[in-house]
C-alpha positions as YAML, in Angstrom:
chain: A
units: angstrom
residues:
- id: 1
  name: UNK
  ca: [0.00, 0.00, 0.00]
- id: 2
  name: UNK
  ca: [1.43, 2.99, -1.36]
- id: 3
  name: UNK
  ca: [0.87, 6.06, 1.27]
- id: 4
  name: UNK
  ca: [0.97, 9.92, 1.16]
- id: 5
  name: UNK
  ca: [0.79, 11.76, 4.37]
- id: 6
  name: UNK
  ca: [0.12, 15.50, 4.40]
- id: 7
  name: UNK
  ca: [1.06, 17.68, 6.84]
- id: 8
  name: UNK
  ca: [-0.10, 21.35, 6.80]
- id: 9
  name: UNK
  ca: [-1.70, 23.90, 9.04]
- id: 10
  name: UNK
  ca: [-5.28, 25.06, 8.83]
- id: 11
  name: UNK
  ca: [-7.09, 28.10, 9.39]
- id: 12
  name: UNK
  ca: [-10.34, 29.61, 10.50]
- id: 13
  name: UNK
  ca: [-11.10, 29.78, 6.73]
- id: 14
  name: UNK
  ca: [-12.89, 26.74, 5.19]
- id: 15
  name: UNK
  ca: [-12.47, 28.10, 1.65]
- id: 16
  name: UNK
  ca: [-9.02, 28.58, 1.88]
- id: 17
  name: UNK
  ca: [-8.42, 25.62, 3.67]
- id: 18
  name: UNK
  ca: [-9.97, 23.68, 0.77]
- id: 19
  name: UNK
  ca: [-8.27, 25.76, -1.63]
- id: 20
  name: UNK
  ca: [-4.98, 24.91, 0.02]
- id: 21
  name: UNK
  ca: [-5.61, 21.01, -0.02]
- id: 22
  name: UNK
  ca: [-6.15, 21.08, -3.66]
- id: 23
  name: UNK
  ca: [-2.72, 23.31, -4.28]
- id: 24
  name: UNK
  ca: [-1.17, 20.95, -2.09]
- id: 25
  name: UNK
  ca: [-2.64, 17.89, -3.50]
- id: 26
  name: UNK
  ca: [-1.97, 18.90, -7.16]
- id: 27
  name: UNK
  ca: [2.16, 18.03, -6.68]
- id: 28
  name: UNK
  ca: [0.46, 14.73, -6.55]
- id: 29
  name: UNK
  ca: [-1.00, 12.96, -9.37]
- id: 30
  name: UNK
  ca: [-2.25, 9.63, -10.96]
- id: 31
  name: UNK
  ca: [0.80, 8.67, -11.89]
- id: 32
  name: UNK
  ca: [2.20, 8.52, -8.12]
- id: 33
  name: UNK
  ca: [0.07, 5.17, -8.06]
- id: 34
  name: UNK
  ca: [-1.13, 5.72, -4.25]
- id: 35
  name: UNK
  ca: [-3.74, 4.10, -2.77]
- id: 36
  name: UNK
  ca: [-3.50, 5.85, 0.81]
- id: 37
  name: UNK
  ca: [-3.55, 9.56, 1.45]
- id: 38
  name: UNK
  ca: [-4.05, 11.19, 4.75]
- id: 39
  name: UNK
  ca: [-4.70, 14.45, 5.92]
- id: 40
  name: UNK
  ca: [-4.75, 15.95, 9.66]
- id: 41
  name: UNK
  ca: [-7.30, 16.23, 12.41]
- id: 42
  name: UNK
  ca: [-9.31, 19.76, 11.52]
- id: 43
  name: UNK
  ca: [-8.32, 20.34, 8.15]
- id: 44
  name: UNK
  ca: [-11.58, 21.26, 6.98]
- id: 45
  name: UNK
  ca: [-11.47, 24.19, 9.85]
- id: 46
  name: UNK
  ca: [-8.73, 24.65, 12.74]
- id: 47
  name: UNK
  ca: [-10.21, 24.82, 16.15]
- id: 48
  name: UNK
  ca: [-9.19, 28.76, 16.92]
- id: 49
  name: UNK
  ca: [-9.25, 29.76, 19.78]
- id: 50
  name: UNK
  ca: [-11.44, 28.79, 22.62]
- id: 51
  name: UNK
  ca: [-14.90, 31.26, 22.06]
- id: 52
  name: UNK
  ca: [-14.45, 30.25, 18.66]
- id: 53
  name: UNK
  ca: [-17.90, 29.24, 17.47]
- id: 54
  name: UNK
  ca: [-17.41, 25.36, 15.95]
- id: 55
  name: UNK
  ca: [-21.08, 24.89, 15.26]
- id: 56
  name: UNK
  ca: [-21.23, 27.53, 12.96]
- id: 57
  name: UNK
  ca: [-18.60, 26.11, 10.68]
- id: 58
  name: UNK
  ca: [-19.03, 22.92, 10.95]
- id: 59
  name: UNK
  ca: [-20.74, 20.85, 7.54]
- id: 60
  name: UNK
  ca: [-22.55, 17.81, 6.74]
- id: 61
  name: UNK
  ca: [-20.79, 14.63, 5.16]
- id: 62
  name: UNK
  ca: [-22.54, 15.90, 1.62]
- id: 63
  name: UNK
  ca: [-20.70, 19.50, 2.19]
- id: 64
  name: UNK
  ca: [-17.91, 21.50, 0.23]
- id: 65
  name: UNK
  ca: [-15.56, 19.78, 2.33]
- id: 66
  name: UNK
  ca: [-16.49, 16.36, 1.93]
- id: 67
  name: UNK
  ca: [-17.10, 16.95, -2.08]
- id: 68
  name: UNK
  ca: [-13.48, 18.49, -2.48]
- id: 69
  name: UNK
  ca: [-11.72, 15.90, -1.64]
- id: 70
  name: UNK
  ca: [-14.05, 13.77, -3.35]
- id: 71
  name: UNK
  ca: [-12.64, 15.48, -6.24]
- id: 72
  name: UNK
  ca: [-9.13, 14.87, -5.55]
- id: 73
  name: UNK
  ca: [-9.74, 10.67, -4.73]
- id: 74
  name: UNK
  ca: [-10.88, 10.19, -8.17]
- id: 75
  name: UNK
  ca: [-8.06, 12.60, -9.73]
- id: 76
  name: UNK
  ca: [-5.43, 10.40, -7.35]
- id: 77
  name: UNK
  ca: [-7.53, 7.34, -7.74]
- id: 78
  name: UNK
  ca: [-6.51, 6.73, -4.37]
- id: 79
  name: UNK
  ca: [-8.83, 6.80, -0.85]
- id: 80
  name: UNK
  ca: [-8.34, 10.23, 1.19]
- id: 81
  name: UNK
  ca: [-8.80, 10.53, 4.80]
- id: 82
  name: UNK
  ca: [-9.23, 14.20, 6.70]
- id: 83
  name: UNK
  ca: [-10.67, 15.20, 9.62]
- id: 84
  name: UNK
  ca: [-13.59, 17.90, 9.60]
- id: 85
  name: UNK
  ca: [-15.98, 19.36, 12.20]
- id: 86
  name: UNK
  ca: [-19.29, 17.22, 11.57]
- id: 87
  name: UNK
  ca: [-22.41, 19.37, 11.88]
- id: 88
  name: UNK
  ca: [-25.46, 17.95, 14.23]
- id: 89
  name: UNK
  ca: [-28.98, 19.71, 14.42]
- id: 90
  name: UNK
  ca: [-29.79, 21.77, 17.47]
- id: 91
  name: UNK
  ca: [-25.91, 20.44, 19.09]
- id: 92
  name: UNK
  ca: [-22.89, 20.24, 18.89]
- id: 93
  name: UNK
  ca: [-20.86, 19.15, 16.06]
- id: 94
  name: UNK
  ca: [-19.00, 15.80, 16.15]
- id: 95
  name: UNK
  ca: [-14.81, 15.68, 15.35]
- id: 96
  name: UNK
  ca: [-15.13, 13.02, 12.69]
- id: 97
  name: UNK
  ca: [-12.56, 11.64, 10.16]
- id: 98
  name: UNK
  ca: [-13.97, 11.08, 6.81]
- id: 99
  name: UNK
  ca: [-12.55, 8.67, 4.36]
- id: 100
  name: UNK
  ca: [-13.17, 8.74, 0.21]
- id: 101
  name: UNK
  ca: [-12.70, 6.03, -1.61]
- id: 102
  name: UNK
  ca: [-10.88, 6.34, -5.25]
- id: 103
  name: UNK
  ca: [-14.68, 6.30, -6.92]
- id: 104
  name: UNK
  ca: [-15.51, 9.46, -4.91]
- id: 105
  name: UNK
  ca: [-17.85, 7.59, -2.42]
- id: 106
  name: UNK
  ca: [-17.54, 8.29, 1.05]
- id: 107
  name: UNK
  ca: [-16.44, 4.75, 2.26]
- id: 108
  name: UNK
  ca: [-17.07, 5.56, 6.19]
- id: 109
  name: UNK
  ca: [-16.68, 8.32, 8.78]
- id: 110
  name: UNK
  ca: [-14.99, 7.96, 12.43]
- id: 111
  name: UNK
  ca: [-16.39, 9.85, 15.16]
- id: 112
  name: UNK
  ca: [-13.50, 10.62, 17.69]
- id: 113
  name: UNK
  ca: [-14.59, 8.76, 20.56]
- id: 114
  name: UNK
  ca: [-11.91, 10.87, 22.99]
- id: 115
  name: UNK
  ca: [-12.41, 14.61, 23.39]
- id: 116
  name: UNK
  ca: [-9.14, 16.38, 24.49]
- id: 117
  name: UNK
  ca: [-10.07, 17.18, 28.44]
- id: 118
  name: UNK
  ca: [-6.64, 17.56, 29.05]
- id: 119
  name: UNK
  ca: [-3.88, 20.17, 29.36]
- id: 120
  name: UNK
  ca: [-5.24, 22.58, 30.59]
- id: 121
  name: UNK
  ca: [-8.00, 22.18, 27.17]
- id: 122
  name: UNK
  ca: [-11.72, 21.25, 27.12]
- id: 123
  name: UNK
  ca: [-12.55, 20.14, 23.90]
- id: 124
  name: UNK
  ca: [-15.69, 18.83, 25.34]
- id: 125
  name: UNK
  ca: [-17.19, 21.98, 25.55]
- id: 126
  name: UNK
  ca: [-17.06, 22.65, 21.87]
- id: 127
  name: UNK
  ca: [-17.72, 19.26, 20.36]
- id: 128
  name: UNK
  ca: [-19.72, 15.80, 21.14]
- id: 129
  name: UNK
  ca: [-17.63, 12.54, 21.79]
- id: 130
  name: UNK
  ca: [-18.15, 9.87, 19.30]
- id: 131
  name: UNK
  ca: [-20.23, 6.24, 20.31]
- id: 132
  name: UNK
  ca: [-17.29, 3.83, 21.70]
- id: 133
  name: UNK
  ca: [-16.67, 1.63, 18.25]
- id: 134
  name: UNK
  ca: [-14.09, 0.82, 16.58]
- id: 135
  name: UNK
  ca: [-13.94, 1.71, 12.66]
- id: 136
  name: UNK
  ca: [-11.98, -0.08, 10.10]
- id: 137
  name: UNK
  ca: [-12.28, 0.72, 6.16]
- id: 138
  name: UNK
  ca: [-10.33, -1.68, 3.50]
- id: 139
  name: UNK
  ca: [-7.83, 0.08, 1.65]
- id: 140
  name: UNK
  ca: [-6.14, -2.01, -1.61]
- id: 141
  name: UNK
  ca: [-6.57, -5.01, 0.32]
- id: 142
  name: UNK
  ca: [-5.37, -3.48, 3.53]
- id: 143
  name: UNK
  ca: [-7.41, -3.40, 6.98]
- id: 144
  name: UNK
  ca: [-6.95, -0.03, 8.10]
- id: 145
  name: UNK
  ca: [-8.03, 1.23, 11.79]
- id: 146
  name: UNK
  ca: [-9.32, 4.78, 12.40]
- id: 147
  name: UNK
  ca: [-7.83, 7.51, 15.68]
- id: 148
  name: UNK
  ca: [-7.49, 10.74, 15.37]
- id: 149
  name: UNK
  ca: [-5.10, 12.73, 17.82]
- id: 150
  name: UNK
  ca: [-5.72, 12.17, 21.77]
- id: 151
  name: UNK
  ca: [-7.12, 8.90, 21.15]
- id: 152
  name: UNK
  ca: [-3.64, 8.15, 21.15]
- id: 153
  name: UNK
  ca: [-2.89, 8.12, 24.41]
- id: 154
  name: UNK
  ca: [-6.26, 5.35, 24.74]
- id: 155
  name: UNK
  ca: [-4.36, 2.34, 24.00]
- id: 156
  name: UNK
  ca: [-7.23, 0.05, 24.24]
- id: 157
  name: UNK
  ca: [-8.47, 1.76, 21.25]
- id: 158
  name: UNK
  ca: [-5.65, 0.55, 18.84]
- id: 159
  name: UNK
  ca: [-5.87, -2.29, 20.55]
- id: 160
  name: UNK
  ca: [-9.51, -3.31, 19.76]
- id: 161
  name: UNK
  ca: [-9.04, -1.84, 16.01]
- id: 162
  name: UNK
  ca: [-6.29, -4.64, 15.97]
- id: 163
  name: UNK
  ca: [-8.67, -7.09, 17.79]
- id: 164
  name: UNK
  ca: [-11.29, -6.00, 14.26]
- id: 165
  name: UNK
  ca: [-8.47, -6.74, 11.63]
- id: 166
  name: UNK
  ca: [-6.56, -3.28, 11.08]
- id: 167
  name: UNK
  ca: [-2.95, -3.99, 9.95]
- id: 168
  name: UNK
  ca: [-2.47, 0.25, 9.59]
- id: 169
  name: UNK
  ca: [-4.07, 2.53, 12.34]
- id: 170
  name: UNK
  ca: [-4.04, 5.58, 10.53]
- id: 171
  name: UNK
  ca: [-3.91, 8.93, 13.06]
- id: 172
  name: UNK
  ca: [-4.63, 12.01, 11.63]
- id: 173
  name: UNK
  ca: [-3.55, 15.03, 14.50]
- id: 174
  name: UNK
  ca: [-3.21, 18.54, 15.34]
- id: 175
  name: UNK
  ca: [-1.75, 17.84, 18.31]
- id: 176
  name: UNK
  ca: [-0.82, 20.84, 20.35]
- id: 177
  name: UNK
  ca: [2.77, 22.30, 20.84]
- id: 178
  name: UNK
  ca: [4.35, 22.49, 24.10]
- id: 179
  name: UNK
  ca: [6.51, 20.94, 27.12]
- id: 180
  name: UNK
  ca: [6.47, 17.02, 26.09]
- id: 181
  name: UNK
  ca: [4.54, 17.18, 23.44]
- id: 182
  name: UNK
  ca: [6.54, 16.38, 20.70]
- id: 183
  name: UNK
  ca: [8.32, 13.80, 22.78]
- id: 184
  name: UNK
  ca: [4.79, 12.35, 23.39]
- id: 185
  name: UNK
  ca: [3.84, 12.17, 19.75]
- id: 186
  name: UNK
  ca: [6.80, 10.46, 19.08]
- id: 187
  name: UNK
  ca: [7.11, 7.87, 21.97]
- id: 188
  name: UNK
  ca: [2.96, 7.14, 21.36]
- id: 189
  name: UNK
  ca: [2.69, 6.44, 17.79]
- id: 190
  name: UNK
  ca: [5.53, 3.90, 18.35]
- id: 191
  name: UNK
  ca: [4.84, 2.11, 20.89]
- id: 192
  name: UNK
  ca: [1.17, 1.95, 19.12]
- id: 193
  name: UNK
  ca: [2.78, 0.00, 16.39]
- id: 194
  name: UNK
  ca: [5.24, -1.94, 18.83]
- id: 195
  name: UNK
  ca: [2.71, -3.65, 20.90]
- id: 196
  name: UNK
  ca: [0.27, -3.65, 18.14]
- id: 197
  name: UNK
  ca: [2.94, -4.99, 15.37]
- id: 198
  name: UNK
  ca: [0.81, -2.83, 12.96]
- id: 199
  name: UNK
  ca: [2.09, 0.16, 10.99]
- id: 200
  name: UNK
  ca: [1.01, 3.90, 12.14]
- id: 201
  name: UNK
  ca: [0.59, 6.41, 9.76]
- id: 202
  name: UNK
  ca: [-0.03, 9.45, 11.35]
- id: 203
  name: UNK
  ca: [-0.62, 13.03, 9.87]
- id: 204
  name: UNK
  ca: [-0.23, 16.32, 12.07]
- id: 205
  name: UNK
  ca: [-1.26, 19.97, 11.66]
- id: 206
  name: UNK
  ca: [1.89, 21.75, 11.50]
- id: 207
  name: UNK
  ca: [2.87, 25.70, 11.75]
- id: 208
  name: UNK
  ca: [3.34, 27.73, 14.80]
- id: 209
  name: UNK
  ca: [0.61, 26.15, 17.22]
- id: 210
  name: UNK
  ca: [0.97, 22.17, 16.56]
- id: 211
  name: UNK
  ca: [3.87, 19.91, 16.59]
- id: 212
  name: UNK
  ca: [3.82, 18.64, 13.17]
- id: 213
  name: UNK
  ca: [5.98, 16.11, 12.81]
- id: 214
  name: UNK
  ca: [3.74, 13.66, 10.45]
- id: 215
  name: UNK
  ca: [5.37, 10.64, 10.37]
- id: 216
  name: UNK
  ca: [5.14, 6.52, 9.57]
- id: 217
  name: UNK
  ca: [6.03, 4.04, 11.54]
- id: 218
  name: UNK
  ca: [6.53, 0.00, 10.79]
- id: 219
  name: UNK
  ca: [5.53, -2.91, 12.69]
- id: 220
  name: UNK
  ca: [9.27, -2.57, 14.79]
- id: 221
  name: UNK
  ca: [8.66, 1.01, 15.86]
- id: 222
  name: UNK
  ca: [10.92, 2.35, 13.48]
- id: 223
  name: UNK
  ca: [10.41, 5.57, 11.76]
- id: 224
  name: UNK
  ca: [9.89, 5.39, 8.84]
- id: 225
  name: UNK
  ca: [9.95, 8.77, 7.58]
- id: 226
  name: UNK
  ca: [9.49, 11.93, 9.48]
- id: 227
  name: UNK
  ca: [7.94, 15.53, 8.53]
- id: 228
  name: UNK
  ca: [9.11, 18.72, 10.51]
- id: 229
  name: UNK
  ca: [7.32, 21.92, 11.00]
- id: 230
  name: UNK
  ca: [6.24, 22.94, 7.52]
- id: 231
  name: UNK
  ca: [3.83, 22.19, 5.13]
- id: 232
  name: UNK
  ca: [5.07, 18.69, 3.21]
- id: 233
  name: UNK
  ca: [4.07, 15.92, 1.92]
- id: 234
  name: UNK
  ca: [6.09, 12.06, 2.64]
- id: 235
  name: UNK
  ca: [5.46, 9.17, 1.50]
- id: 236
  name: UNK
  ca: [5.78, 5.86, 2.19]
- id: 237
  name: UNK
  ca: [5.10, 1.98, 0.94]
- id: 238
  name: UNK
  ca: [3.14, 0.08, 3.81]
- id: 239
  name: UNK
  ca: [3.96, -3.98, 2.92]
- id: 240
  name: UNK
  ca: [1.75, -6.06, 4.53]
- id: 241
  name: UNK
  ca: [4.50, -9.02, 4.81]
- id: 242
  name: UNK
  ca: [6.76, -6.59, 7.16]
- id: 243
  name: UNK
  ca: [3.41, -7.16, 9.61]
- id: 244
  name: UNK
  ca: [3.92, -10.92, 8.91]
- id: 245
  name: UNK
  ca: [7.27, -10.95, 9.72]
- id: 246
  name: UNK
  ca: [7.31, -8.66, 12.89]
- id: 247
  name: UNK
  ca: [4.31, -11.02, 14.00]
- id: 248
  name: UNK
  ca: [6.14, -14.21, 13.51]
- id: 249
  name: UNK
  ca: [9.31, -13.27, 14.90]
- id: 250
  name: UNK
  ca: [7.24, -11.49, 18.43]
- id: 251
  name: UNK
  ca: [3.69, -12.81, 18.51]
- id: 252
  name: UNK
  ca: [2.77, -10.84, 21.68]
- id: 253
  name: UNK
  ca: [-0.81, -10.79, 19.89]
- id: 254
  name: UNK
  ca: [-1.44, -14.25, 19.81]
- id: 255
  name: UNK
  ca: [0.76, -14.91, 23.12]
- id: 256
  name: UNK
  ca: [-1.82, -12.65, 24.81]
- id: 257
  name: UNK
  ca: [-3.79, -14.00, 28.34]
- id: 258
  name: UNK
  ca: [-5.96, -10.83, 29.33]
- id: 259
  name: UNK
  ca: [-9.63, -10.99, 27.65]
- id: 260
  name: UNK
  ca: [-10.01, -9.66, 24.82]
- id: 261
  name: UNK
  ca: [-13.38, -7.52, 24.03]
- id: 262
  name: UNK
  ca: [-16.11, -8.95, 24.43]
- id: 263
  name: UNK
  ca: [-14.29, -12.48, 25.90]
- id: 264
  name: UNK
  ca: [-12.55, -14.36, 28.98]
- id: 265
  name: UNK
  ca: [-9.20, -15.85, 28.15]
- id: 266
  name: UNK
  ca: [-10.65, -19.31, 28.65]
- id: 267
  name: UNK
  ca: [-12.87, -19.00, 25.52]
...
């Protein structure tokens, strides 16, 4: 599976913000032959500040949001994921990922199930938690989990995505600059894929306010490849046999003994 990951840093302007994917997108073409691209947490809109009025922006999964990148799946022929505010009638709007498949069909949305109520930040007062399931989307063959930025730091979340068949958990962020942080991006997103043997293909916000710092990581917890600050694009070829390997040389998945979901470790 052939991935893209974006990194860039979004405004309180949807226009622009969709005018930016597409100039950002268009150094990518058919002839890149990806089948993966992925786009941060709040592209559609950043958050702003705190009295910033999310409801107001926020758009239905039929919007100009959802149709642009549309747009650019089919050009790509590849599935796009992105994270936009998710408007809801008479409340709040929902944080949701939104993935496109190469047809232009939206293939499935992820509602982030973990609001960031942390940091001295209360996301929960501007948006509505998602319902506690996991979602996984096929991608070329490919079973690919869904988290978006503090459900990071839930590892019982990758963990039951891994439990429903994801090889890839796929993280799209704007994960918040500051003491640690970066150092907590980092030392989550691999030890996701360590204990998960899964790849992690995680795209950040970047600029003044968020880390940035996109990156892809295999089965081993190696980096891959690594963004900075700035707007970029890397890429990177996910093989499913490097998950074969890394499971058959440490099987700490099937060598489990605590319940999984839904089951005692007797049955």
């Amino acid at each position: 599976m052939r991935v893209a990951v974006v990194q860039l840093a979004a405004e309180i302007d949807s226009r622009g913000n969709r005018e930016a994917v597409v100039r950002q997108l268009s150094t990518l073409g058919a002839d890149d032959d990806l089948d993966l691209v992925v786009l941060p947490e709040a592209t559609m809109h950043d958050f702003g500040s705190t009295d910033h009025d999310l409801s107001a922006v926020a758009e239905p999964l039929d919007g100009p949001f959802v149709a642009m990148l549309a747009t650019e799946a089919v050009r790509l022929g590849a599935t796009v994921v992105a994270g936009m505010f998710e408007r809801v009638d008479g409340a709040l709007p929902f944080n949701t990922l939104v993935v496109v498949g190469p047809d232009g069909a939206l293939r499935t949305s992820y509602r982030k199930i973990h609001l960031y109520d942390s940091f001295g930040y209360k996301e929960s007062e501007r948006l509505l938690p998602g319902e506690v399931e996991p979602v996984v989307v096929d991608v070329d063959g490919r079973r690919v989990g869904l988290m978006t930025c503090y459900d990071l730091r839930f590892p019982e979340l990758a963990r039951a995505l891994v439990d429903a068949g994801a090889e890839t958990l796929v993280v799209p962020a704007a994960w918040v600059a500051g003491d640690h942080k970066l150092d907590h991006w980092r030392t989550l997103l691999r030890a996701r894929a360590i204990e998960n043997t899964v790849h992690v293909v995680a795209a950040a916000q970047g600029g003044e306010r968020y880390t940035g710092h996109s990156l892809v990581v295999d089965p081993w917890g190696s980096i891959v490849v690594e963004a900075d600050s700035d707007d970029r694009i890397i890429r990177a070829d996910v093989l499913a046999d490097e998950v074969a390997r890394a499971r058959d040389v440490n099987p700490s998945l099937a060598n489990r003994r605590l319940a999984r979901q839904g089951r005692t470790p007797s049955s």
